[in-house]
N, C-alpha and C positions, 0 to 999 in steps of 0.2 A: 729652550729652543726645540722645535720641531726635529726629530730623528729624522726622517724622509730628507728635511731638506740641507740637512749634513751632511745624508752619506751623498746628496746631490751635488752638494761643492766639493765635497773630496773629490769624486770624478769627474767634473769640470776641466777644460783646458785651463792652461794659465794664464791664456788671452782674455777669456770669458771673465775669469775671477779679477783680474784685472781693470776689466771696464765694468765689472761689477762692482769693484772697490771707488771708482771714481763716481760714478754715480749715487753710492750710498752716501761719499762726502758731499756733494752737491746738495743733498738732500741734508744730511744734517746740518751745513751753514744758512738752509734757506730762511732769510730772515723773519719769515711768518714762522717758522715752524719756532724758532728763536722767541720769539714776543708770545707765540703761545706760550712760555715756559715761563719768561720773564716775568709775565704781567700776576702770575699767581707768586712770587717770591718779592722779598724786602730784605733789609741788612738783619742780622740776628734771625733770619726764618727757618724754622726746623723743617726740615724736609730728609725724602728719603733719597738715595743715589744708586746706584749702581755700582758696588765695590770690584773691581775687577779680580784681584788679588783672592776675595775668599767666594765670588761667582754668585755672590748675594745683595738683596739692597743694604743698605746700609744708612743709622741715621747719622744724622750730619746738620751744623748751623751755617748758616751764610753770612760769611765775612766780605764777600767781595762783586760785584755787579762788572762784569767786562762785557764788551761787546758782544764776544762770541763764547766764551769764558765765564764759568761762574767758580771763584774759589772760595772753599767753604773747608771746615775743620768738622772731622771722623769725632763722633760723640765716644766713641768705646776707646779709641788709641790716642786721640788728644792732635791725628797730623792734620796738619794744613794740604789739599788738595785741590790743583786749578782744571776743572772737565769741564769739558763742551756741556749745553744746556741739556742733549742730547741722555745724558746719563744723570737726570734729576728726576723722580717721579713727579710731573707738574697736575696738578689740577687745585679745586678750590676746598677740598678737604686738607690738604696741607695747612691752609692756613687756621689758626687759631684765634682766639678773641681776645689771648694774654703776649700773642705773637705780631698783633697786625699795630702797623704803624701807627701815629697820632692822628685824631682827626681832624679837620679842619675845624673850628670856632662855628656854629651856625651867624647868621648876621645878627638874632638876638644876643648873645654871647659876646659880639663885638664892643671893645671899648670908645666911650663916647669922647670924639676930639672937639676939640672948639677953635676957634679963630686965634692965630698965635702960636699954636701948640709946634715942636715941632717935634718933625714925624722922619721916618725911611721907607724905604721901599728898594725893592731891587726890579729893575725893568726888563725888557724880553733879552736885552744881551750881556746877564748877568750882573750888570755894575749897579751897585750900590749908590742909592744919593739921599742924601738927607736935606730937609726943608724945612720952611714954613707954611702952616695953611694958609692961606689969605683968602680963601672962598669957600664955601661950602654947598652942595647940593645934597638932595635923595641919595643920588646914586654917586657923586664924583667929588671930590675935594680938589679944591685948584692949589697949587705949592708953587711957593717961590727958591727956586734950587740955584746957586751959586748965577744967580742973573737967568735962569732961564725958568717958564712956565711950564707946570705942568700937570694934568688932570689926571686924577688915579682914581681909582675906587678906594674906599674905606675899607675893602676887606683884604687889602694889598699894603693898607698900611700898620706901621709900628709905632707906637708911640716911645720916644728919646726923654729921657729922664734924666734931668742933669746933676749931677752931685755935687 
């Protein structure tokens, strides 16, 4: 951090440092500034931090995704620590090609369903349902779920294997 603007807060009112303090938390819950940070981290991703303790970054994995919160565990001392995104060095050189999550299937890749099959899916408010196809298109597979109809994509669905 800059000397100059040290020895500027040391001489600061208290009032000043004050609404200087409130401001800089505003700033670091701002939720853009938040998803900037977010969108470069995954569970397991090695990144650097901010050690407060020895005034250096520090490496670290990510254990935990919170709202405002990321808790992740000190590579050198083995602790568990919960910091704002705020103290995570974020960009896309963090991430790795043995660190980055799975990728999606291309639709070539996709397994081929057939009439009968049945399949799961989980829908936009997380619940799970399992079915039967009973139609099929290009783009949509029609299922029959506990009495009710429903069109999905094939690249939404799973196929159920019954033993």
């Amino acid at each position: 951090m800059d000397n100059r603007l040290l020895d500027a807060l040391r001489n600061a009112p208290s009032l000043d440092l004050y609404e200087l303090s409130l401001a800089i938390g505003q700033m670091l819950t701002d939720p853009q500034r938040i998803l900037d940070v977010r969108r470069h981290l995954h569970l397991g991703a090695q990144v650097m931090y901010f050690d407060h303790r020895r005034g250096t970054l520090a490496p670290g994995r990510v254990l935990q995704l919170l709202p405002t919160q990321v808790t992740l565990q000190d590579d050198i001392t083995r602790t568990q620590w919960t910091l704002p995104y705020a103290a995570i060095v974020a960009g896309p050189a963090q991430s790795t090609e043995q660190d980055a999550p799975p990728v999606r299937p291309r639709p070539s890749d996709m397994p081929v369903f057939k009439l009968g099959d049945t399949v799961s899916f989980t829908d936009k408010h997380l619940r799970e349902h399992v079915g039967t196809i009973v139609r099929m298109n290009t783009k949509t597979c029609s299922l029959l779920c506990d009495g009710e109809q429903w069109r999905v994509s094939p690249a939404l669905l799973r196929k159920i294997i019954d033993l």
